[in-house]
C-alpha positions as CSV (number, residue, x, y, z in Angstrom):
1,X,-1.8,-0.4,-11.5
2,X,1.1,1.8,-10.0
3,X,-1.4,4.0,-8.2
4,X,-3.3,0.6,-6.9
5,X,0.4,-0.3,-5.7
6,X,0.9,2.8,-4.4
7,X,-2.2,2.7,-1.9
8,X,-1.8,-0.8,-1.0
9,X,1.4,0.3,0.6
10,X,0.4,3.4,2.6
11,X,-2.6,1.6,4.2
12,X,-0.3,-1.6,4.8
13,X,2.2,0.6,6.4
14,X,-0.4,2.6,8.0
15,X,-2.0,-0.5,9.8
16,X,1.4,-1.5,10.6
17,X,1.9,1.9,12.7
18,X,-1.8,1.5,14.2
19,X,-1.2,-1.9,15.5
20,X,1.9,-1.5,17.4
21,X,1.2,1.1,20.4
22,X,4.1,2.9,22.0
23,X,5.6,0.9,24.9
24,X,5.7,2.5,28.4
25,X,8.7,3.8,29.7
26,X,10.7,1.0,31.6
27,X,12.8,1.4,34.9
28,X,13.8,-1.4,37.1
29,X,14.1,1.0,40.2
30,X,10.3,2.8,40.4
31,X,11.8,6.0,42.3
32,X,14.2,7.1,39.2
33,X,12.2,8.2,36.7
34,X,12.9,7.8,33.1
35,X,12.5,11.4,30.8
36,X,10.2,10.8,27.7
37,X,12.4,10.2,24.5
38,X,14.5,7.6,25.6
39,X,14.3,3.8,24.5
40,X,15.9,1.4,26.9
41,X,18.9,-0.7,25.3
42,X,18.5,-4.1,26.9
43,X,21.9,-5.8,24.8
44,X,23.8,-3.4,26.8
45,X,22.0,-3.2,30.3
46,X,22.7,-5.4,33.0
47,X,20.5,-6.2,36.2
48,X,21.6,-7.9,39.8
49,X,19.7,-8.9,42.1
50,X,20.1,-10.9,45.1
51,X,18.7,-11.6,49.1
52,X,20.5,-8.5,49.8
53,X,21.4,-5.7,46.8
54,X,19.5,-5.0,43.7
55,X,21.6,-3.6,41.1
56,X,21.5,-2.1,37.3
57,X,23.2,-0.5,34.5
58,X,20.8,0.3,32.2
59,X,21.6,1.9,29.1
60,X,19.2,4.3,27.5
61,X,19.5,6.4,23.9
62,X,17.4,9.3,22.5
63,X,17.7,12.3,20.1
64,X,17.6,14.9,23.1
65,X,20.3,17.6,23.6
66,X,22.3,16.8,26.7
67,X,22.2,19.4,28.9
68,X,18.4,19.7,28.5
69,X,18.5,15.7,29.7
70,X,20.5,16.6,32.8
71,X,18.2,19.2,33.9
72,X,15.1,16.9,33.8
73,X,17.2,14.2,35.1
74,X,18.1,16.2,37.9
75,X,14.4,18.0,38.4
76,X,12.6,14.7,38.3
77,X,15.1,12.8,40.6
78,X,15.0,15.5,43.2
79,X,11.4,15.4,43.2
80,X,11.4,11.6,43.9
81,X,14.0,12.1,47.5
82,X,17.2,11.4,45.8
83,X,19.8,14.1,47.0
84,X,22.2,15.5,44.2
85,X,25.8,14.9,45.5
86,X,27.9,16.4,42.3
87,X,27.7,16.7,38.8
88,X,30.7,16.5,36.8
89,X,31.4,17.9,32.9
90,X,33.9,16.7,30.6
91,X,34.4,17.8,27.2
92,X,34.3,14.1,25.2
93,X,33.0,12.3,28.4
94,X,29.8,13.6,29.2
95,X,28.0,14.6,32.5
96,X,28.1,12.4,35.1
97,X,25.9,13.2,37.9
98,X,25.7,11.7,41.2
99,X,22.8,10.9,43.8
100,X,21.9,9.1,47.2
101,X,18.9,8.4,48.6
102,X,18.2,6.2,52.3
103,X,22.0,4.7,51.3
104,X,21.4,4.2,48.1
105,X,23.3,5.3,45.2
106,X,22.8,6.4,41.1
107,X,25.3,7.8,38.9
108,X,23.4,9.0,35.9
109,X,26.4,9.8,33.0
110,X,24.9,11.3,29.8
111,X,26.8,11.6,26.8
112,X,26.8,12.0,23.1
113,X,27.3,8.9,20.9
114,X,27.2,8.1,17.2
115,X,24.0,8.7,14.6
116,X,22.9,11.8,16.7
117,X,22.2,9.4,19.9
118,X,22.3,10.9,23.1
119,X,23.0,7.7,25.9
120,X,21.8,7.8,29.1
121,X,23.7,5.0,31.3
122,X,22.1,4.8,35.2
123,X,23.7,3.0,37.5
124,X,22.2,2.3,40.7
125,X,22.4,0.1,43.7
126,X,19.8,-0.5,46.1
127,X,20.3,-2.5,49.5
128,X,17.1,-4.9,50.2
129,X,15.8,-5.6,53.3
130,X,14.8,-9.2,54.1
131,X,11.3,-9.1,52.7
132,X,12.6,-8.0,49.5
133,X,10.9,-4.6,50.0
134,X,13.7,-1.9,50.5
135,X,14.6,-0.7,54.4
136,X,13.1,2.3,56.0
């Protein structure tokens, strides 16, 4: 009976695993991409938009080491046209680096948290034209 138990679990747990495919990475500004690893926090993110500014602060957490994070970060943003301004390193605080791109702006800060958690918070600003598209 203990084995039948036993069995009964792994394949319900096994289904359970099967039926839920991994979400796609999400970004609410297409031209920042988001490294593989992190999981978007949506209690803590915040999203503005109006006729005239789109803005964020999303929060993102992973089990990555930091300054590996800040590398792709800064590889994969550079590859999309934003232009690295500074980066900034302080022991407790993180890495905060900072970007612009046709006038608009991202401060990505990475830092470590509790339970092992590296955070990702991106914080970005986008002006909008009038069709809702942004200017050229």
């Amino acid at each position: 009976m203990r084995r039948f138990l036993v069995l009964t679990m792994a394949g319900l747990l096994l289904t359970a695993c099967a039926s839920s495919p991994p979400r796609p990475q999400r970004s609410e500004f297409e031209d920042i991409p988001v490294p593989k690893g992190l999981t978007l926090d949506l209690n803590k993110s915040t999203i503005i938009e109006s006729p005239a500014v789109k803005a964020a602060r999303l929060f993102y957490k992973g089990r990555i080491e930091p300054d590996s994070l800040g590398m792709a970060f800064r590889t994969t943003l550079e590859a999309n046209g934003w232009r690295h301004l500074s980066s900034t390193t302080s022991s407790g605080k993180g890495t905060t680096q900072v970007y612009e791109k046709a006038g608009n702006s991202l401060q990505v800060l990475i830092y470590e948290g509790m339970f092992w958690y590296t955070w990702v918070e991106l914080s970005a600003t986008r002006v909008v034209g009038s069709a809702g598209q942004p200017p050229k």
